[in-house]
VEXKOL-602173 format. One record per residue (C-alpha): residue in one letter; chain; x negated, y, z. Coordinates in steps of 0.2 Angstrom, whole numbers. Example, Ala and Ser with C-alpha at 12.3 -4.5 7.8 and 13.67 -1.06 7.14 Angstrom:
<recs>
   resn   chain       u       v       w
      a       A     -62     -22      39
      s       A     -68      -5      36
</recs>
This chain:
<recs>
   resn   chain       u       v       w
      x       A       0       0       0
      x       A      -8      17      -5
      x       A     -13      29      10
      x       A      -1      45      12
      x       A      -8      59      23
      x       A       2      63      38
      x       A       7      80      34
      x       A      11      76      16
      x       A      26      63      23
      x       A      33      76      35
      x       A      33      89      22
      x       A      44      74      10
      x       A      56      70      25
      x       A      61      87      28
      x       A      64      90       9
      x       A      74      75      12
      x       A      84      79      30
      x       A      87      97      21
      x       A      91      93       4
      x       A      97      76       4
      x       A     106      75      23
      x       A     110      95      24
      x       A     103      99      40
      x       A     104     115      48
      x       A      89     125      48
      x       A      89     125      67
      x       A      87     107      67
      x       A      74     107      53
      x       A      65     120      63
      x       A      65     107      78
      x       A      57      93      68
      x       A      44     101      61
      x       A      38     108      77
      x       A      39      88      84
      x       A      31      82      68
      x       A      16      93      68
      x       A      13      90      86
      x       A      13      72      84
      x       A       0      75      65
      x       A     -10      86      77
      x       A     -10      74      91
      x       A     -12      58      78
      x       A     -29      69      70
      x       A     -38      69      87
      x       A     -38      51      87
      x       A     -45      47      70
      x       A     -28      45      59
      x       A     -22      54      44
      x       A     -14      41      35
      x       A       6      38      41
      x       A       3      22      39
      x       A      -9      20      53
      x       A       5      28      65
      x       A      11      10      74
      x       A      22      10      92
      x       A       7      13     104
      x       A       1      29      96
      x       A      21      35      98
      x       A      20      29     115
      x       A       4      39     120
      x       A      10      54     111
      x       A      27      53     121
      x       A      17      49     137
      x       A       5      64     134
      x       A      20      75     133
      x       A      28      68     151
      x       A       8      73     158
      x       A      12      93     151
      x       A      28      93     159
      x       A      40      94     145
      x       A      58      92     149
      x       A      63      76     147
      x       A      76      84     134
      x       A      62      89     124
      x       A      55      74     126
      x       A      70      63     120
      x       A      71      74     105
      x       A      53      71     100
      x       A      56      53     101
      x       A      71      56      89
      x       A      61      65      77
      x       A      47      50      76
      x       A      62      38      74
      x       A      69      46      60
      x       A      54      50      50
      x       A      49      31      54
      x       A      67      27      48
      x       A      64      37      31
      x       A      47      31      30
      x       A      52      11      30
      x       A      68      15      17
      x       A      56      23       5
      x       A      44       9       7
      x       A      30      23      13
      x       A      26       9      27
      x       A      29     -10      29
      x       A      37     -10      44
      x       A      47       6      53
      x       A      34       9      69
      x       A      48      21      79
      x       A      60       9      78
      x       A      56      -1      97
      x       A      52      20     104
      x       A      61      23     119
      x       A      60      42     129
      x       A      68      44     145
      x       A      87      51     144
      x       A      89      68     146
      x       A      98      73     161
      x       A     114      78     160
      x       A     117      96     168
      x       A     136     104     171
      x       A     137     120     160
      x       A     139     137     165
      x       A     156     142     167
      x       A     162     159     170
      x       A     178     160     181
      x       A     193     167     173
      x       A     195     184     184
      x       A     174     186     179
      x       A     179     187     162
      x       A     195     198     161
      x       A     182     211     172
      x       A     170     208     158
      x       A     182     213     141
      x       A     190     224     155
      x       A     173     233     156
      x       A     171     233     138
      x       A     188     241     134
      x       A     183     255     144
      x       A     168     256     134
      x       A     177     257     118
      x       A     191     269     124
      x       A     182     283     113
      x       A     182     273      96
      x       A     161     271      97
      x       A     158     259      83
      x       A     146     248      93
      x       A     157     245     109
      x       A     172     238      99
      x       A     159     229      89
      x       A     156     220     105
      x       A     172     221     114
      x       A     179     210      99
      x       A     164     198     101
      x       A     165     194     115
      x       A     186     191     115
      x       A     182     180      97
      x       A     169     170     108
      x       A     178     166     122
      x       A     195     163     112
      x       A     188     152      99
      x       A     175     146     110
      x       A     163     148      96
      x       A     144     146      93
      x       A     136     159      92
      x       A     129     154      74
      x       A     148     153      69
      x       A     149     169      76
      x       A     136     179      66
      x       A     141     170      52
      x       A     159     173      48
      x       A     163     183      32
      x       A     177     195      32
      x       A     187     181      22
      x       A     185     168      35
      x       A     198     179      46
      x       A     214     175      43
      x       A     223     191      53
      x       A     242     186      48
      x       A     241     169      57
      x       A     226     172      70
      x       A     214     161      64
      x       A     196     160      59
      x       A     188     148      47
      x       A     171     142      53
      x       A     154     132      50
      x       A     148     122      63
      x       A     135     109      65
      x       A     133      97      51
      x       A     141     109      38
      x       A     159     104      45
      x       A     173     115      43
      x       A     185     119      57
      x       A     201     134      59
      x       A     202     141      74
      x       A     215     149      83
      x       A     212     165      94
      x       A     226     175     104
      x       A     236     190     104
      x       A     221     201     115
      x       A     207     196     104
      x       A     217     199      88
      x       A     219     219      95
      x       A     202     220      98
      x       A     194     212      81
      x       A     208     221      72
      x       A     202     238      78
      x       A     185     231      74
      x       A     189     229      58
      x       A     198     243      55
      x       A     188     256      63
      x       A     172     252      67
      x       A     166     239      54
      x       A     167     255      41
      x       A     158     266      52
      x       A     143     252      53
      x       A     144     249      35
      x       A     141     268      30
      x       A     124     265      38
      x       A     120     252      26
      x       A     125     260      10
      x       A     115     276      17
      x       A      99     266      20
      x       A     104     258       1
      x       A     106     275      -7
      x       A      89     283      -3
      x       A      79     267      -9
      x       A      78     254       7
      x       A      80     238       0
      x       A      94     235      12
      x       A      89     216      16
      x       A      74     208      20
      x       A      68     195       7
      x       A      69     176      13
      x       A      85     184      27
      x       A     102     177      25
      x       A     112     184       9
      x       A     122     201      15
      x       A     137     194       9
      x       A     154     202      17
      x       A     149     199      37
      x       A     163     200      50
      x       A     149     208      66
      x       A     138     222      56
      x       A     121     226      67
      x       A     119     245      71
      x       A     110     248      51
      x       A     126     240      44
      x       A     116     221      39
      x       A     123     205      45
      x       A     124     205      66
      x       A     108     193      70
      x       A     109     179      87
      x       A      99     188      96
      x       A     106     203      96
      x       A     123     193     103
      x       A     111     184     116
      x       A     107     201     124
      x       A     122     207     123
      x       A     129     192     134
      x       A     114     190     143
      x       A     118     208     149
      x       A     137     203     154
      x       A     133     191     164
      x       A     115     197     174
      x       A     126     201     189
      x       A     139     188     191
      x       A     137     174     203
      x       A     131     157     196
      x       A     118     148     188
      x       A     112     141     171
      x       A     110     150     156
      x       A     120     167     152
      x       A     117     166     133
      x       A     134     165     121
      x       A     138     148     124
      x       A     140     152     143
      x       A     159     159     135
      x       A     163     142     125
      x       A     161     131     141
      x       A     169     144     150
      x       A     185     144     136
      x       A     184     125     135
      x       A     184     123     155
      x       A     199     132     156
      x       A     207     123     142
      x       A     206     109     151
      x       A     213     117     170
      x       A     225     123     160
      x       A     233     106     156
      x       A     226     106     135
      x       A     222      88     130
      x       A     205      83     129
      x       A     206      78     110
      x       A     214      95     104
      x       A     199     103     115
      x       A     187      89     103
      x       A     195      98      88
      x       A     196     114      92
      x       A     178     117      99
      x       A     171     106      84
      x       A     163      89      93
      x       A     159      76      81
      x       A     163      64      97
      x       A     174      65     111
      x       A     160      59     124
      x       A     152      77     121
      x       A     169      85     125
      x       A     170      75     140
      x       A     157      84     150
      x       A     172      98     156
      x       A     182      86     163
      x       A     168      83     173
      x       A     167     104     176
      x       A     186     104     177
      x       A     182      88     193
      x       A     169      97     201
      x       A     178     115     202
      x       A     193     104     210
      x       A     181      96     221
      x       A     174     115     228
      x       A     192     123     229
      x       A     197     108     239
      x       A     182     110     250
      x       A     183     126     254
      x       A     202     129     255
      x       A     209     111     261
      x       A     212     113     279
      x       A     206      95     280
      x       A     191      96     270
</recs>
């Protein structure tokens, strides 16, 4: 069997994952960090060619990852990218034998989301509508973020990237992307339809005026290699489509004060809309569909939220607790 180089495989198997599978660029990302550590780390020891790569180099590589002190998420996910380039490696008859296929990394513990109590987030939209009571572009930029987050329980990728005709303001529903490339409507309520209205009314123009400004005297408007401009629903300050970060630290800023832990990024509102689906009686397989989960396991963690905020309120209000 002819030698490959190492590097010359990964490059093939995320052409393939990319082109061939469609995944997303986040995940692509992910196993091109994994796969150059484990080149980098095959190097040092002498070996170039895939074909080399057998079960104990995988097993060392996994093991000199625990000595770092890498989460045992990151870890898991490490071995999942060996396993499927080994996977893609045997199929295309690149090796003789897949060597991933006996690799094994510790589970990655399962933590409780963050979940933001109910009154927490009227305050927070409360807060925000008082920002916006002047009609400044930005603030009911953010006011209907942050209502289209926690109504839809989105991602914050579905988020940044709806297109105006993904919103469908006669029946209150958004059509997004989620992971995978699956499609999914989503319903959001009578509140969050008011403030993305007047978002899209009002303050989308005013944001997109900057753009054709910066157009008009010669900026080429978009980066090249960025995300086609497109119609975007959430415009950034110079009137280009809204990036992740910038929802990050607008969350991230919500929700410095407020009591809990965990992380305080965008996602904190979908467990927080999910949880209280599921305390307020929605069936587990509607909150599956409606949040996007591929399987209903994933869903499953809020009923384990939904058991332990139960357990807490019976602790600290049952007079027999």
């Amino acid at each position: 069997m002819a030698e490959l180089r190492f590097d010359a495989a990964v490059d093939d198997y995320l052409a393939h994952v990319r082109h061939e599978r469609g995944y997303s660029d986040h995940t692509i990302e992910a196993y091109a960090s994994d796969l150059a550590d484990l080149g980098r780390f095959a190097k040092e020891r002498g070996i170039d060619d895939v074909g080399r790569v057998d079960l104990d180099l995988l097993r060392d590589w996994l093991w000199a990852a625990t000595e770092r002190g890498l989460a045992r998420s990151t870890i898991a996910r490490r071995a999942a990218s060996a396993r499927g380039l080994g996977a893609w490696l045997e199929r295309t008859g690149a090796v003789a034998a897949d060597p991933a296929a006996r690799l094994r990394a510790p589970r990655a513990k399962r933590t409780l989301p963050r979940v933001v109590a109910a009154p927490a987030v009227t305050a927070i939209i409360e807060g925000l509508q008082s920002a916006a009571v002047d009609g400044d572009p930005v603030a009911l930029r953010d006011l209907a973020i942050v209502e289209l987050l926690y109504a839809c329980g989105l991602r914050v990728s579905e988020l940044v990237g709806l297109d105006v005709d993904d919103v469908d303001r006669g029946n209150r529903t958004v059509r997004v992307v989620g992971k995978g490339s699956k499609e999914r409507v989503v319903p959001y309520g009578a509140p969050a339809a008011a403030a993305l209205d007047r978002y899209l009314d009002r303050a989308r123009p005013a944001l997109l005026v900057s753009m054709e400004d910066r157009v008009g005297t010669g900026s080429a408007g978009v980066r090249a290699g960025t995300r086609p401009m497109g119609h975007p629903v959430f415009l950034g300050v110079r009137g280009g489509r809204l990036g992740v970060r910038a929802v990050h630290r607008l969350v991230a800023g919500l929700l410095a004060d407020l009591p809990g832990s965990g992380p305080s990024g965008p996602h904190a509102f979908r467990h927080s809309a999910a949880t209280h689906l599921l305390d307020g009686g929605a069936d587990l397989r509607a909150v599956q569909e409606y949040l996007g989960h591929a399987s209903l396991g994933t869903t499953q963690i809020y009923t384990h939220v939904s058991a332990e905020r139960l357990k807490q309120t019976y602790a600290t209000a049952h007079p027999r607790a």
